[in-house]
C-alpha positions as CSV (number, residue, x, y, z in Angstrom):
1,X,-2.7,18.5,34.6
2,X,-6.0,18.9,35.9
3,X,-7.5,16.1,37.5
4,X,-11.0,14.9,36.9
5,X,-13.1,14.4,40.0
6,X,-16.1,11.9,40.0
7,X,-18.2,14.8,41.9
8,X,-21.2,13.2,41.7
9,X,-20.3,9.5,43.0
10,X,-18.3,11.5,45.9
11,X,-21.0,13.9,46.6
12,X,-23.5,11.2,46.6
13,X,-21.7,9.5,49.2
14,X,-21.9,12.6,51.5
15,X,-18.7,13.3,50.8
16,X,-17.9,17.2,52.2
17,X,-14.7,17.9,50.2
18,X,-16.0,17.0,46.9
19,X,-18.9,18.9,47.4
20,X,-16.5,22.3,48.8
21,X,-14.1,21.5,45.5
22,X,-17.4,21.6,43.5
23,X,-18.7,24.8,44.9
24,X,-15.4,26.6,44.6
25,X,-15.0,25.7,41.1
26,X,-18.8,27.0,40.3
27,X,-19.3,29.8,42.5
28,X,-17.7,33.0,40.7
29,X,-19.2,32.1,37.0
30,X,-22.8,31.2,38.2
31,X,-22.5,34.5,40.4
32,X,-21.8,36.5,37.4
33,X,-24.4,34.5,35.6
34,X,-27.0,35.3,38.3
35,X,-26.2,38.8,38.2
36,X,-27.0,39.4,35.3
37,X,-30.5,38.7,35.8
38,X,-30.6,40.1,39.3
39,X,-28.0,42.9,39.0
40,X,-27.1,42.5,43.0
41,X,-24.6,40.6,44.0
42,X,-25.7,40.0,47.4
43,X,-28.6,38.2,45.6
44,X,-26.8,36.2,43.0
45,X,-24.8,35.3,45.8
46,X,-27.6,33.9,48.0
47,X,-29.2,32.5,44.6
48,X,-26.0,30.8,44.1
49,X,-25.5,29.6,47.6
50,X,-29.4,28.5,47.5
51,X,-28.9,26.2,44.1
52,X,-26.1,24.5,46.7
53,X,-27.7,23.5,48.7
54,X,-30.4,22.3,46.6
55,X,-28.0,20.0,45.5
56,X,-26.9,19.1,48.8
57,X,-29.8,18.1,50.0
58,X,-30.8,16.0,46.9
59,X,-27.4,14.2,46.9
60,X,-28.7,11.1,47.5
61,X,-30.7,11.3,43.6
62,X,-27.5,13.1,42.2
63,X,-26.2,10.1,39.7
64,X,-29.3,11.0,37.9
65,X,-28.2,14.5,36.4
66,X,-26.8,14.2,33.6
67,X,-24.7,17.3,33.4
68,X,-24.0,18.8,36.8
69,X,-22.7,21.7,35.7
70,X,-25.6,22.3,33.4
71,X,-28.2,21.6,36.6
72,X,-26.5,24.0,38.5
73,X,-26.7,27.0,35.6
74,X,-30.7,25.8,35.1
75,X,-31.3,26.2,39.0
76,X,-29.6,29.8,39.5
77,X,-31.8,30.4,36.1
78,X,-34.7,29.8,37.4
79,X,-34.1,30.8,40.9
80,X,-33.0,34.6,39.4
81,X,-36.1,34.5,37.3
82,X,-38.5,33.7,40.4
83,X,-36.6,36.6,41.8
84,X,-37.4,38.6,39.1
85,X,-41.1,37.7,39.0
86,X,-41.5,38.4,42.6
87,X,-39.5,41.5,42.8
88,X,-41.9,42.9,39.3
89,X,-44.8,41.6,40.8
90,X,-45.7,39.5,37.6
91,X,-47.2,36.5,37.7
92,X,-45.1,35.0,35.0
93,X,-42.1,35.6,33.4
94,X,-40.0,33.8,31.4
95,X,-36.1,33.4,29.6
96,X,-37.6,35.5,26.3
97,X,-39.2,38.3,28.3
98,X,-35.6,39.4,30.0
99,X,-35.4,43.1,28.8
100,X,-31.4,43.7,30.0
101,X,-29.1,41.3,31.0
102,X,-26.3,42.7,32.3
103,X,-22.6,42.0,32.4
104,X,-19.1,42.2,34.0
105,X,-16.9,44.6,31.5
106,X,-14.7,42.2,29.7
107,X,-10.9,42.6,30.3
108,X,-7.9,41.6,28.2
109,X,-4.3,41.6,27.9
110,X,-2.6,44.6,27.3
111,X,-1.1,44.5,23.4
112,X,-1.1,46.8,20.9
113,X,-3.9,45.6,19.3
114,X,-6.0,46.2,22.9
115,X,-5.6,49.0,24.3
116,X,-8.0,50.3,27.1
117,X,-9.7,52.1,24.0
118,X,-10.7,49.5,22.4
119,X,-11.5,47.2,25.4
120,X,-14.0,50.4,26.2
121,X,-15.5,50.1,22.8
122,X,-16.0,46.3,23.1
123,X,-17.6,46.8,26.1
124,X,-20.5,49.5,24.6
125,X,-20.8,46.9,21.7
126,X,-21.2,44.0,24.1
127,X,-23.8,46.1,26.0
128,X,-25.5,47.0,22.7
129,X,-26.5,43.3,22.0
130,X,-30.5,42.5,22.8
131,X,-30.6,40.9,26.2
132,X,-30.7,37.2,24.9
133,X,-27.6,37.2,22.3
134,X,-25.7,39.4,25.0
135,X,-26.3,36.6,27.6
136,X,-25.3,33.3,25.0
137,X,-22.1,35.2,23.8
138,X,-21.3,35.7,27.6
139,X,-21.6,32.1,28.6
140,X,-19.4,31.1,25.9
141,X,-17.1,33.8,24.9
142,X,-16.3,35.1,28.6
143,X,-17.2,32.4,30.9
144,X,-15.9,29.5,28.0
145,X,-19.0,27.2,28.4
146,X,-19.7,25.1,25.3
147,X,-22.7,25.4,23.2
148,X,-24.2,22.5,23.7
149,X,-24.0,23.4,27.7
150,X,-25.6,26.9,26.7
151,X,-28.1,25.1,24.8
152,X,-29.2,23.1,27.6
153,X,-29.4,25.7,30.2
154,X,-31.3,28.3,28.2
155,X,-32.7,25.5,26.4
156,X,-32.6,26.6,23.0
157,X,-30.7,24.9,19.9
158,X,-27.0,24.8,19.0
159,X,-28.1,26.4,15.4
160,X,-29.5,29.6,17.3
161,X,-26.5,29.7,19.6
162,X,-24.4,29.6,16.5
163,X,-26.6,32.6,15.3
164,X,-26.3,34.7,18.4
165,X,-22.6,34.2,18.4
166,X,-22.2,35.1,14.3
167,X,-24.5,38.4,15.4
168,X,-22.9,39.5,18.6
169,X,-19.2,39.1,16.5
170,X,-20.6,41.0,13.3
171,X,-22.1,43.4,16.0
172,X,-18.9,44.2,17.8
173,X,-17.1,44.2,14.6
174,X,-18.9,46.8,13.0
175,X,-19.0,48.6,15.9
176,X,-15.5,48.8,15.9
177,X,-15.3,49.3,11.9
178,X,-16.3,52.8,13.0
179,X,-13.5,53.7,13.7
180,X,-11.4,53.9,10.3
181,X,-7.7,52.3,12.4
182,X,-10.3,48.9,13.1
183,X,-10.0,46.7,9.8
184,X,-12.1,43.8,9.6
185,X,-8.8,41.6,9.9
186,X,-7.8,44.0,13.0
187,X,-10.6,42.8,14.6
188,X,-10.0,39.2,14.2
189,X,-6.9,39.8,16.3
190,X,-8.8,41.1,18.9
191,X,-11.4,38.7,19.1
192,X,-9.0,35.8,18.7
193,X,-6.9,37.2,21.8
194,X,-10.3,38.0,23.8
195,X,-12.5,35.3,22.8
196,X,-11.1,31.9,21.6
């Protein structure tokens, strides 16, 4: 059983392990999250390691966030889009103008219903989605954030998270439809063992 840490009464306290147990547990996920802005990892990673120690350094106001894991997606957000504003040369841009996000290939268990085939063709569906319902069914069908969580780091509504979930899943479903040995019901196998 998993016990719950008060990170932000510890880390507010100066308290170094807390803070290390905090970035391990956040570190991969808001990587992969900054990458797929970015598309380095060398930059996600210093992104990531900059949003640290942000926090760090503002430990002192840190009973104030309300959802630390939620402040620490919205500063590698907008950290990777400052990246991508200086590195385009644009004097703005914003969450709605991101043209590609890119992502990790999603990997599964081995059963007959997902073979590397089919894993291949999820991926290409996944890739297929517009940039914004790619990166919402990311955070919560690969990385297992909640909506509400989504909703407040790409701060949009739990309706249209609902919607971009509903698309991506008709999306890959069809996509996988193509193939005349992917039922409808197959697929609800698949995504059960892959996604929920």
């Amino acid at each position: 059983m998993e016990i719950a840490i008060n990170y932000k009464g510890l880390i507010s306290e100066g308290n170094q392990k807390a803070f290390q147990s905090l970035v391990y547990k956040y570190s991969d996920p808001l990587i992969l999250f900054s990458i797929g802005f970015v598309r380095k990892y060398e930059i996600a990673e210093e992104i990531v390691s900059d949003a640290f120690v942000t926090l760090w350094n503002q430990r002192s106001k840190i009973e104030e966030i309300r959802d630390l894991k939620s402040y620490l997606y919205i500063l590698v957000r907008n950290a990777s889009i400052s990246y991508l504003r200086k590195t385009s040369h644009r004097k703005e841009v914003l969450l709605e103008d991101i043209e590609e996000y890119f992502t990790l290939p999603v990997t599964g268990p081995e059963t007959e219903d997902i073979t590397e085939e089919v894993l291949a063709r999820i991926n290409i569906a996944i890739d297929a989605l517009p940039p914004k319902c790619k990166m919402v069914f990311t955070l919560a069908k690969v990385q297992g954030l909640k909506y509400k969580e989504i909703a407040e780091i790409l701060d949009i509504s739990v309706k249209t998270i609902n919607n971009h979930i509903a698309n991506a899943l008709i999306h890959i479903s069809q996509s996988l439809n193509k193939d005349q040995k992917t039922s409808g019901a197959h697929f609800g196998r698949i995504a059960s063992l892959l996604f929920f």
